[in-house]
C-alpha positions as CSV (number, residue, x, y, z in Angstrom):
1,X,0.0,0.0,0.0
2,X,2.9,2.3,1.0
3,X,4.9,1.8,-2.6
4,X,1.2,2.8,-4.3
5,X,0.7,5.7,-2.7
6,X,4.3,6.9,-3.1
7,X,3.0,6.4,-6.8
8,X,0.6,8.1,-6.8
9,X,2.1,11.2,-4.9
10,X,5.2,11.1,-8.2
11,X,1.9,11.2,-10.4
12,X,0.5,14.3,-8.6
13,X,3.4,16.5,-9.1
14,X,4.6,14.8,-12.8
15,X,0.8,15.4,-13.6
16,X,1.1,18.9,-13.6
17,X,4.6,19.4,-15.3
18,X,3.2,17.6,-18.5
19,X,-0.5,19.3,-18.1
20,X,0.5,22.3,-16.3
21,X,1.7,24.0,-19.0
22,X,-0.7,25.7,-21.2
23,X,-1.2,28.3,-23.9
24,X,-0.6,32.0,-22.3
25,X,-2.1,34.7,-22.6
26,X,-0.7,37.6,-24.1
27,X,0.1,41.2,-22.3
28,X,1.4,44.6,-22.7
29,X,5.0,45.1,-21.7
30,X,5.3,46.2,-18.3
31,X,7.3,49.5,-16.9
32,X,10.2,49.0,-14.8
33,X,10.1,48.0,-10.9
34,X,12.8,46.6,-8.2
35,X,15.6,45.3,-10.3
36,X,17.4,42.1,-7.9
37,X,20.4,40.7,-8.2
38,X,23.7,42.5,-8.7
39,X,24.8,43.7,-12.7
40,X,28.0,42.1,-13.3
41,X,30.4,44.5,-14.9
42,X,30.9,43.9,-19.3
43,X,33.6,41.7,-20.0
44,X,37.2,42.9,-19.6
45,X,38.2,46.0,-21.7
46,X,40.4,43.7,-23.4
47,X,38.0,42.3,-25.3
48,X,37.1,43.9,-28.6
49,X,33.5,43.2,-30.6
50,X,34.5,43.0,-34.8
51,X,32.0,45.2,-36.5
52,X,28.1,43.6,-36.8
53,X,27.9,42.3,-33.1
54,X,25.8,43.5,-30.7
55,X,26.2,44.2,-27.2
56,X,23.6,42.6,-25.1
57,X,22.1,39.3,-26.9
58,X,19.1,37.9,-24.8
59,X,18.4,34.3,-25.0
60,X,14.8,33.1,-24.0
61,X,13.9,29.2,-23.6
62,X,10.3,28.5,-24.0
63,X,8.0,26.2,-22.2
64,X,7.2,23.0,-22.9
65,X,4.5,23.3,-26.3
66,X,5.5,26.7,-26.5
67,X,8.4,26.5,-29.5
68,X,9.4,24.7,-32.4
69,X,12.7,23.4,-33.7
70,X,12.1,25.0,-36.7
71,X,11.0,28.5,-35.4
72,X,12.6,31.6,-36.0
73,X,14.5,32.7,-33.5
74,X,14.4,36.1,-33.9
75,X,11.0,36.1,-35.2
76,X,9.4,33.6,-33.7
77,X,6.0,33.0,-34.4
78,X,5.0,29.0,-33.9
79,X,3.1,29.4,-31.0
80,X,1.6,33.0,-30.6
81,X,0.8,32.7,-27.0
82,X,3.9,31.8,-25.5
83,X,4.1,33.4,-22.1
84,X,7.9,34.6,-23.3
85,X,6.5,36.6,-26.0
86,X,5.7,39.0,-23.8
87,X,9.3,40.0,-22.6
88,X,11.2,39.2,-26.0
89,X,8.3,41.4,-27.9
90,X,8.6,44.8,-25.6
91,X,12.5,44.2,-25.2
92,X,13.3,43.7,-29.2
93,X,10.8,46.6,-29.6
94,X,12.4,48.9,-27.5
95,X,16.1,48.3,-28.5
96,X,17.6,49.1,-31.7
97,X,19.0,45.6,-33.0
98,X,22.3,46.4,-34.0
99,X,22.9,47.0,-30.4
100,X,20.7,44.1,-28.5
101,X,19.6,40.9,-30.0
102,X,17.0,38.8,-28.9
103,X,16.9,35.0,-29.4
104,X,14.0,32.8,-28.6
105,X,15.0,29.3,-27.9
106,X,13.8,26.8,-31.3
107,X,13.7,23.3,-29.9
108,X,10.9,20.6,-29.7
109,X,9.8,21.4,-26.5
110,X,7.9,18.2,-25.2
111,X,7.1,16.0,-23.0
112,X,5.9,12.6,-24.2
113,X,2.9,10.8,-21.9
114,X,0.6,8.4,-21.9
115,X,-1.5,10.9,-23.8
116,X,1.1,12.3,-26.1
117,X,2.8,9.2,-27.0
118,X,4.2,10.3,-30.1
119,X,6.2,13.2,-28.6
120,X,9.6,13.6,-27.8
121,X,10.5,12.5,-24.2
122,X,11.2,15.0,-21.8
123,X,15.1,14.4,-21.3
124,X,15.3,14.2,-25.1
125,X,13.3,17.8,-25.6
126,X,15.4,19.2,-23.0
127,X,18.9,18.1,-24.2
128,X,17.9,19.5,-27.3
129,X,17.2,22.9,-26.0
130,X,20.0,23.0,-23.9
131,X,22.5,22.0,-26.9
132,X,21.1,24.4,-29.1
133,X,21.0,27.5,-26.5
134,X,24.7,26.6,-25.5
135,X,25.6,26.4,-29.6
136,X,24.3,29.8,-29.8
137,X,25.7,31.2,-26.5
138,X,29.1,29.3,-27.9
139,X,29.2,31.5,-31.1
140,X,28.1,34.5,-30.3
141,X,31.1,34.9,-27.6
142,X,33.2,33.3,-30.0
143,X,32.6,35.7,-32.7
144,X,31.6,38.5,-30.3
145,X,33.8,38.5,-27.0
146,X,32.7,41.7,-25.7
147,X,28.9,40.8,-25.9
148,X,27.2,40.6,-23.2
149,X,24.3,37.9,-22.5
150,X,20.7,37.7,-20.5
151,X,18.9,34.6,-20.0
152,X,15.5,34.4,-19.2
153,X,13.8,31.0,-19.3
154,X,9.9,29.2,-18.5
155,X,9.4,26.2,-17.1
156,X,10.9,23.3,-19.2
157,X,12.7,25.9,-20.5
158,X,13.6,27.5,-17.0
159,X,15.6,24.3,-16.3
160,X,17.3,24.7,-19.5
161,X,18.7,27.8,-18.9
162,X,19.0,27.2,-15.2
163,X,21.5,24.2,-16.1
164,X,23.3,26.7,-18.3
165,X,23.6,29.4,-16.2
166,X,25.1,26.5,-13.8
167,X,27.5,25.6,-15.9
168,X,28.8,29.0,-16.2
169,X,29.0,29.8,-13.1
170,X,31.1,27.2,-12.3
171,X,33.2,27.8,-15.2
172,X,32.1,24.8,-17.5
173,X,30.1,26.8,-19.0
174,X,30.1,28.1,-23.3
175,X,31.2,31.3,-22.0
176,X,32.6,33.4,-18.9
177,X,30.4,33.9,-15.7
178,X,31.3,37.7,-16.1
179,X,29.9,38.1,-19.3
180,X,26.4,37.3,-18.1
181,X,24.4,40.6,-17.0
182,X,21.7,38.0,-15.4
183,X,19.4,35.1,-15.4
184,X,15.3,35.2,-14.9
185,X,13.8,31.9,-14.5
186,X,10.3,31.1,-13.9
187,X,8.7,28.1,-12.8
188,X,12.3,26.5,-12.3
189,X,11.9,22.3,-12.0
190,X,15.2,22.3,-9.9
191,X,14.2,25.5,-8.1
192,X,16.0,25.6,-4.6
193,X,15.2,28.3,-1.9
194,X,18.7,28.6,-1.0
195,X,19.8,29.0,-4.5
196,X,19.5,32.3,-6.3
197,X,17.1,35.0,-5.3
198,X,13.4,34.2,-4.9
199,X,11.5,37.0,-6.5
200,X,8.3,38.7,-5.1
201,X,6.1,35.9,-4.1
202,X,6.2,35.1,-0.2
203,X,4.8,31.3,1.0
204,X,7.2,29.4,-1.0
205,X,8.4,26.5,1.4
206,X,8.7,23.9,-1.4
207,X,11.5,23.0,-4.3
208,X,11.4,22.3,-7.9
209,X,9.7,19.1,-9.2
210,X,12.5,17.7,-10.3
211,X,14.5,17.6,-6.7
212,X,11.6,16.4,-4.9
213,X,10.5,14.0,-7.3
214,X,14.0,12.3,-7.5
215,X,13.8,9.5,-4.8
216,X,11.0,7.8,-7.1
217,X,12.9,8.7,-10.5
218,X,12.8,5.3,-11.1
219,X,8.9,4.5,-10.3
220,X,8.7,7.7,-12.9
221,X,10.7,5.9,-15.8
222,X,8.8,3.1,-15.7
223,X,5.4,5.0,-16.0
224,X,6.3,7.8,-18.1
225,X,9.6,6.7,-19.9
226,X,12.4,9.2,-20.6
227,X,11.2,11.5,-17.2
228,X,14.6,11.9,-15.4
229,X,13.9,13.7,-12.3
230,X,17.6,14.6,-11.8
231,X,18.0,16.3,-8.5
232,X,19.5,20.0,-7.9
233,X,21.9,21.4,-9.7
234,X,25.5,20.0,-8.4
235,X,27.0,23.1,-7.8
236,X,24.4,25.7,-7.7
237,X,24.9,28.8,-10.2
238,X,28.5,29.4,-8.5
239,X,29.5,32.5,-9.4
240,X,26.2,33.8,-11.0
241,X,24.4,32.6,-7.6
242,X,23.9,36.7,-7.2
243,X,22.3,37.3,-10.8
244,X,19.7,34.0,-10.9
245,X,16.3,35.4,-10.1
246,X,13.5,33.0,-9.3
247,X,10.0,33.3,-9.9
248,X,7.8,30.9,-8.3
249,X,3.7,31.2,-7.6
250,X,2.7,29.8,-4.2
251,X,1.3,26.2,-4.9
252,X,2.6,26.0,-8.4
253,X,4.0,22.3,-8.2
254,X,6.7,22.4,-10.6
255,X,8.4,25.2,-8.8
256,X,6.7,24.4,-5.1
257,X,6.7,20.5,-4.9
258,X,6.6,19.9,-1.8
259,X,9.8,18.0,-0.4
260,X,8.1,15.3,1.1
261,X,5.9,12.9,-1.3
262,X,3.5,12.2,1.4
263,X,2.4,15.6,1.5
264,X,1.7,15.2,-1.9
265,X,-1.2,13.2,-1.6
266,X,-2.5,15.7,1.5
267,X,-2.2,18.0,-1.8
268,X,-3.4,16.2,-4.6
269,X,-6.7,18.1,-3.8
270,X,-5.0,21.2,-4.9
271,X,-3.7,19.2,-8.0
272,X,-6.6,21.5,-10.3
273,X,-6.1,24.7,-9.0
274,X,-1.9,24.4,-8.9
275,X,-2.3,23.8,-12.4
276,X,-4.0,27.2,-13.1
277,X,-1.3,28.9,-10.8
278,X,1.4,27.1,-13.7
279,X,-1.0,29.0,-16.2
280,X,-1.6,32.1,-15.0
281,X,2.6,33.7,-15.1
282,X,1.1,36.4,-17.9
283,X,-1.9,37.6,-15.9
284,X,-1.0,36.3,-11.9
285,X,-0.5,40.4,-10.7
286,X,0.1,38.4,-6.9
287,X,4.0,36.8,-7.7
288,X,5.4,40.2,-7.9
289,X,3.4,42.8,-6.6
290,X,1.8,45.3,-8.8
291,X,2.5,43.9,-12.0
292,X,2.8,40.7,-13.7
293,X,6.2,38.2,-13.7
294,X,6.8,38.9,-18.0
295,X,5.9,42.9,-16.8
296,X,8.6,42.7,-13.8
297,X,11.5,40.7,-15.7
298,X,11.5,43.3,-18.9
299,X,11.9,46.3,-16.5
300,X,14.9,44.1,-14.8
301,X,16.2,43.5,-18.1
302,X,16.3,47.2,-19.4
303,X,17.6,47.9,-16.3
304,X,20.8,45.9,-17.1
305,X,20.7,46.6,-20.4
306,X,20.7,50.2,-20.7
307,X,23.4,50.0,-17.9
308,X,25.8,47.6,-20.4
309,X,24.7,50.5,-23.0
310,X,26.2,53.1,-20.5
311,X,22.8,55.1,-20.9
């Protein structure tokens, strides 16, 4: 009885990261507000840009069912209600693109289930994001040294850029950990309280779905194949520890699993309405006060833009 209900409980929380994560509603761009997490300075004066490179390049990573391997990434326009859409669309219409560049994250973005059977499996949709964001992250400093970089990811795509920003800031990383202005992620799978800076929303006493989902990783595979639930991070964000903001609703699951699985099935009651929390990132006013989470993040993101621009 014991081993069915700690089945059940994995269910509960992997329920809602391959339902949880809907089509989003689309809103204005928001004005600034609070900026956390310190600026890094640009990279070292030493470092020269050739002519055509830009000097902030922001790299979004979509939600799972909210991008396409073969969407544009500086256009993209596969899934018209992404939640990102509405902090790459203010932020490429405010800057003039020979100075910032913003790239949306083409990948697969899946999560194969016993309803979707023909869909890529999550690990396989998430390698493929994080190859291809690191590729581009890769070039850009190699043909750009002097550029600067924001990530901002959602969800499925949160982890992505989580992992990256991981990497870099323990120097494994496509490029150096100073050349990264910050990192937003919302709806983080391997969120951790003690890791990064937890934005806004007060209540969160949880972790991501992917830490407290790990000690039944293996009941997981064998329902929903290709479902690593990995842990934390290793090594935190290391050096970028200070410029990872986390966003997180109160009783959204994939961000706010709770730690222990028995409490899970206390929760699975709230299993409904913690999906609409996962929804609701574009129009949930009540994570950040005053203004929405996209609204929030592009005021954060001028902020350390127009500082890299010296304005």
């Amino acid at each position: 009885m014991k081993k069915v209900l700690t089945i059940l409980a994995a269910l509960v929380v992997l329920a809602l990261i391959v339902v949880g994560v809907g089509n989003w509603l689309l809103t204005n761009d928001g004005s600034g507000g609070p900026k956390p997490g310190k600026p890094t300075p640009p990279p070292s004066s030493e470092a020269q840009n050739p002519p055509g490179c830009v000097d902030v390049e922001v790299l979004a990573a979509p939600g799972t069912w909210e991008s396409s391997p073969n969407d544009d990434p500086l256009a993209p326009h596969s899934h018209p209600r992404s939640l990102l859409l509405n902090v790459t669309r203010p932020l490429a219409d405010e800057f003039d693109p020979s100075k910032v560049k913003v790239w949306t994250l083409p990948y697969t973005a899946q999560f194969r289930n016993m309803n979707a059977q023909g869909e890529k499996s999550y690990d396989d949709s998430r390698n493929e994001g994080f190859g291809r964001m690191r590729e581009e992250l890769r070039a850009t400093h190699k043909a750009c040294p002097a550029t600067s970089f924001v990530l901002v990811g959602f969800s499925q795509g949160a982890v992505i850029a989580g992992d990256l920003a991981g990497e870099i800031g323990n120097e494994r990383g496509p490029v150096p950990a100073n050349s990264v202005l910050g990192v937003s992620l919302i709806a983080d799978g391997r969120q951790e309280l003690d890791k990064g800076n937890l934005v806004g929303a007060k209540g969160i006493r949880g972790t991501g779905a992917e830490i407290a989902l790990n000690p039944v990783s293996g009941l997981i595979q064998g329902i929903v194949p290709g479902a690593t639930m990995r842990g934390p991070r290793p090594d935190g964000f290391g050096e970028l520890n200070d410029r990872v903001n986390n966003y997180c609703a109160p009783a959204d699951l994939i961000c706010d699993a709770p730690a222990n699985l028995g409490n899970a099935i206390v929760r699975a009651k709230d299993l409904v309405a913690a999906n609409a929390v996962h929804a609701e990132y574009a129009t949930n006013g009540k994570v950040v006060e005053g203004q929405t989470v996209p609204q929030h993040i592009v005021g954060w993101a001028r902020g350390l833009i127009n500082e890299r621009l010296g304005k």
